[in-house]
C-alpha positions in Angstrom: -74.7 -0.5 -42.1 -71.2 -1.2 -43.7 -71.6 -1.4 -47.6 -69.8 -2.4 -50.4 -66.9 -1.5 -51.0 -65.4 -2.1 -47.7 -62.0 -0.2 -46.7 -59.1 -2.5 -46.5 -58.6 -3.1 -42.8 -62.3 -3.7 -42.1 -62.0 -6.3 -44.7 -58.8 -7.9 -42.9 -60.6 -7.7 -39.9 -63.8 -9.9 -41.2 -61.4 -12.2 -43.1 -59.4 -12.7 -39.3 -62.6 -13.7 -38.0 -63.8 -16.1 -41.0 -62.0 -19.0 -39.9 -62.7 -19.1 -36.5 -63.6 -16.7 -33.3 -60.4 -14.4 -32.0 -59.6 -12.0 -29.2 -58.7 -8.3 -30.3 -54.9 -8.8 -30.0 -55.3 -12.1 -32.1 -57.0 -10.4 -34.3 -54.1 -7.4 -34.7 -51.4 -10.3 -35.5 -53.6 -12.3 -38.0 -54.1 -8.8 -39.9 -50.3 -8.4 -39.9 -50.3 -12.2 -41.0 -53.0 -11.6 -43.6 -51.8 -8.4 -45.1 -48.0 -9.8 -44.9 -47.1 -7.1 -43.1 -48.7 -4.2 -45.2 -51.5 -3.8 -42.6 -50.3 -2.9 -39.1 -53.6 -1.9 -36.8 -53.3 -0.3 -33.9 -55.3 -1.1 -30.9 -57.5 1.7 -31.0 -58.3 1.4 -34.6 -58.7 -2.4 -34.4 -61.4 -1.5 -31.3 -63.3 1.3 -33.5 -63.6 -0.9 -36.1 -65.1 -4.0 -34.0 -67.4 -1.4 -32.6 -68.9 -0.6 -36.0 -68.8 -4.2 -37.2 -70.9 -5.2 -34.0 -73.6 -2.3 -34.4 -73.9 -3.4 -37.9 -74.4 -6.6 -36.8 -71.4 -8.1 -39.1 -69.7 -9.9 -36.1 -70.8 -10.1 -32.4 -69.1 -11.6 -29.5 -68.3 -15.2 -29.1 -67.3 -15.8 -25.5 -65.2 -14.0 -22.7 -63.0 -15.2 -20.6 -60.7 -13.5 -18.0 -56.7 -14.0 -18.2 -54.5 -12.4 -16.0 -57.4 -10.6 -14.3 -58.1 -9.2 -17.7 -61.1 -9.6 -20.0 -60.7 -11.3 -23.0 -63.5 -10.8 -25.1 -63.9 -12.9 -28.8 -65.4 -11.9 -31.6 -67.0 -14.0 -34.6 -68.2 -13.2 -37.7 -72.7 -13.3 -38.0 -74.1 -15.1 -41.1 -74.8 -11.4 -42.5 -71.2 -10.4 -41.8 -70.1 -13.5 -43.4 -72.5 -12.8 -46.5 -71.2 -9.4 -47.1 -67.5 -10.7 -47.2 -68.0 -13.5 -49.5 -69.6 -10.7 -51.7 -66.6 -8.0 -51.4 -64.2 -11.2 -52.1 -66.4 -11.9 -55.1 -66.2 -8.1 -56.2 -63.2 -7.7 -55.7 -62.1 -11.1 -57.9 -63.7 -9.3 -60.7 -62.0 -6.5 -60.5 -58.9 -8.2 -60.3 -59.9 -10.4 -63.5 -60.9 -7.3 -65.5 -57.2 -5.9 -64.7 -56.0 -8.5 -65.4 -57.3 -9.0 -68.9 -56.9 -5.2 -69.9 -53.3 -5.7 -69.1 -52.5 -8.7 -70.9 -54.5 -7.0 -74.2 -52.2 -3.8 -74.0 -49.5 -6.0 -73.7 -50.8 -7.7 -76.9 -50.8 -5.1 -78.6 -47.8 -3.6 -77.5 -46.1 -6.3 -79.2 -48.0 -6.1 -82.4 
């Protein structure tokens, strides 16, 4: 099962699907939208990491529906894989916050 910490575009990918259910190439532009542009998945990459999230049972699949004689598959997040984001975004608030403090005490001193 995925663990704490999670790599950066497995956490995009679970923070695409908190708001609402998404298709894979959905998915790829709300990364993009996410990450402002810093994050650009490829399709195979995106896929690998769906894979994983469903056998960890962190997301599983919505609906499908076919569009242009293809199959659209959607993906939404499970309780657990909503669980383990909310606890990466709390972790990763605190680490933030401690950062954030040591810097602004350097910088208090620096100026003493």
């Amino acid at each position: 099962m995925t663990g704490l910490p999670l790599r950066e575009p497995t956490f995009l990918v679970l923070t695409a699907l908190a708001a609402e259910s998404q298709h894979g190439y959905s998915i790829l532009d709300d990364v993009r939208r996410i990450s402002e542009g810093r994050v650009r998945l490829q399709a195979g990459t995106l896929y690998g990491i769906l894979d994983r999230l469903r056998a960890d049972g962190l997301i599983e699949v919505d609906r499908e529906e076919v569009v242009a004689s293809r199959l659209r598959r959607y993906y939404r997040l499970t309780g657990i894989g909503r669980d383990l984001l909310s606890a990466e975004t709390d972790r990763l608030h605190r680490n933030a916050a401690a950062a954030d403090r040591r810097l602004h005490l350097a910088a208090g001193g620096a100026a003493a």
